[in-house]
N, C-alpha and C positions, 0 to 999 in steps of 0.2 A: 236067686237073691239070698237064702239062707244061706248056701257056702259063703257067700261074699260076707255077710254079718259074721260068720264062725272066723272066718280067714280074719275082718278084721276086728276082732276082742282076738285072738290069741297075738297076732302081732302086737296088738294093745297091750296085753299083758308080757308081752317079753321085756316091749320098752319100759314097765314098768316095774319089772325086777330088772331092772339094770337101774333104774332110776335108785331106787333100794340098795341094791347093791353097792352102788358107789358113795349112796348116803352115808350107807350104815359102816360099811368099810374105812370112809376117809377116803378114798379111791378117786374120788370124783373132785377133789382139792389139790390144788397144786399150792404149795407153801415156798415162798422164795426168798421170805428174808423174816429175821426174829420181830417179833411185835406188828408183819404188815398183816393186813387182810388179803386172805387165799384168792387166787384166780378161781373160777369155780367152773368146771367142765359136765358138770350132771342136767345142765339146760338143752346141751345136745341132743338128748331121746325127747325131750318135749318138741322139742322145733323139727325134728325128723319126723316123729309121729304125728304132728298136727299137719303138717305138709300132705303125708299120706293118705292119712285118713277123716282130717276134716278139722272144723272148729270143737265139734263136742269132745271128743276123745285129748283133743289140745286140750282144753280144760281139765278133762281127766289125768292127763299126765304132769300138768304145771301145778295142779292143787297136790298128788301125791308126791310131787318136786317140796311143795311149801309143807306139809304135812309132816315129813320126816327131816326135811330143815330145822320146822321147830320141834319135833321130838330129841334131834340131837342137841338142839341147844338146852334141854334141860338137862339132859344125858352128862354132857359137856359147856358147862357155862361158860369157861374158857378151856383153850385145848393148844399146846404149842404156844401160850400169852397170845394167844387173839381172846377177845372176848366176844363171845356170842350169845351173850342173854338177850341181848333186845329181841333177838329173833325167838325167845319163847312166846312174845306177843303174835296173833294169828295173823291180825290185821296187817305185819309185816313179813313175817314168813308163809303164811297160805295165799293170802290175797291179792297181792300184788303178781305171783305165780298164777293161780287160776286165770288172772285176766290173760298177761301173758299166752299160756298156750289155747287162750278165747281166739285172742284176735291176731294168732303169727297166719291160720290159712285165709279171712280175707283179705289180709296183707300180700299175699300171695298171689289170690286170683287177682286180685287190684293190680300187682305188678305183672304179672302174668298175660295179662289183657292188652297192654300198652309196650312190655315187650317180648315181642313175640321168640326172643332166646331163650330157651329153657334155662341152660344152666347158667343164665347170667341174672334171668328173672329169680330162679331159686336162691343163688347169691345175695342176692339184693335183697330180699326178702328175708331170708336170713338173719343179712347185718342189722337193718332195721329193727326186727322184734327182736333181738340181743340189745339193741342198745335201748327201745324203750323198756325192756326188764330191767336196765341199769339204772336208767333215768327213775320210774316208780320206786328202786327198791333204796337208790339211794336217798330220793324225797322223804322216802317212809320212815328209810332208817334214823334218817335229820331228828325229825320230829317224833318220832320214839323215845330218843335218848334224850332229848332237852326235856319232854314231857316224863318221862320216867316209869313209863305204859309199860313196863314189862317187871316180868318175874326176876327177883334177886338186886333190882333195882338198887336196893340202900346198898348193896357189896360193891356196888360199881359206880359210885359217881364222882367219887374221887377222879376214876380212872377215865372219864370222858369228861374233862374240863375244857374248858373252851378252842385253846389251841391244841390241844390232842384231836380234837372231835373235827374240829378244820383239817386239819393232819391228815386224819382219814379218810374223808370222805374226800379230798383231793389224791388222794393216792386211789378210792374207787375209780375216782370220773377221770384221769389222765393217764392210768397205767391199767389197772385190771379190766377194766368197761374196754377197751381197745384191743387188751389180749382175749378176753372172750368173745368179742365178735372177731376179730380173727381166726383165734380155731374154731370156731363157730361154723363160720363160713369153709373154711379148707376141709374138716372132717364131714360136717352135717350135709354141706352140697351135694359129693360122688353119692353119700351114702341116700338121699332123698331122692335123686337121679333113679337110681339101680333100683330102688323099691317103686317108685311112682312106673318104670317101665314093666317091671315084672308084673305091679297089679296091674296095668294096661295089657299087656299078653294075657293074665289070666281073664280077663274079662272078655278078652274079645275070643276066647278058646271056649269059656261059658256059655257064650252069646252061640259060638258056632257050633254047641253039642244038638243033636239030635232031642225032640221033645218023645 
């Protein structure tokens, strides 16, 4: 039982220098045209890792997803003319994240239960808490910016007038929200597969060691 806790906080912690890493890098943003809002690929290690290793450690990975979210939005209030100050507020950069990698593994056994494919249950599972991380974060970010809850507020309100601010968050929910559950699903699936089998070999090699 203790290898198994050791085994997983380090896997925990890898996913979450990678989370890190692609925060702190830019790495984890895909930029595709001047003035849109990024595709964002650093949801992958939370939805992998909660898969793996359960609900709590999801949370663990989706709060330090939202943690360094909004440390780069103070870092960078805009970056490229995106503007990312709303997300210095917690309640939209942590929060909405911590639930996220909460409820992607009962989403999982739920789907898991009813279909008995692994990798189509994983898929599925998958696209679902991608697209409720989209739904949350785009509700939150709505209502951040009309209410003006965040840091640096008065530099930016010019620049989120009413048909801008529609602008955007229809380019979240019709183009970005679709590309991130898609690589979503094509990357996070194999790679949630290959680890859920290897800690299943390991356990049952555990189970089969001599006391």
């Amino acid at each position: 039982m203790r290898h198994r806790q050791i085994r997983d906080m380090v896997f925990a912690s890898i996913m979450m220098a990678l989370i890190v890493f692609l925060s702190v890098t830019m790495l984890g943003y895909i930029f595709y045209a001047q003035g849109t809002a990024p595709i964002t690929i650093i949801h992958i290690p939370v939805v992998v890792g909660a898969i793996v290793l359960g609900k709590r450690y999801g949370a663990l990975l989706g709060a330090t997803f939202g943690l360094f979210s909004m440390i780069m939005a103070f870092i960078y209030p805009t970056y490229l003319f995106i503007i990312n100050a709303p997300f210095t507020n917690p309640i939209l950069s942590v929060l909405p994240r911590a639930i996220f990698g909460f409820i992607i593994y009962p989403i999982y056994l739920l789907i898991d239960k009813y279909i008995k494919n692994r990798t189509a249950s994983t898929a599925l599972s998958i696209a679902i808490s991608t697209l409720i991380h989209s739904i949350i974060v785009i509700i939150l970010l709505y209502f951040t910016i009309k209410t003006n809850l965040y840091f640096y507020a008065d530099d930016y309100k010019a620049a989120f007038e009413s048909e801008t601010l529609k602008s955007i968050l229809m380019i979240l929910i019709s183009f970005n929200s679709l590309i991130e559950i898609v690589i979503a699903v094509l990357v996070g699936t194999p790679a949630a597969l290959i680890l859920i089998n290897l800690r299943n070999k390991y356990n049952e090699e555990s189970n089969n060691q001599p006391l």
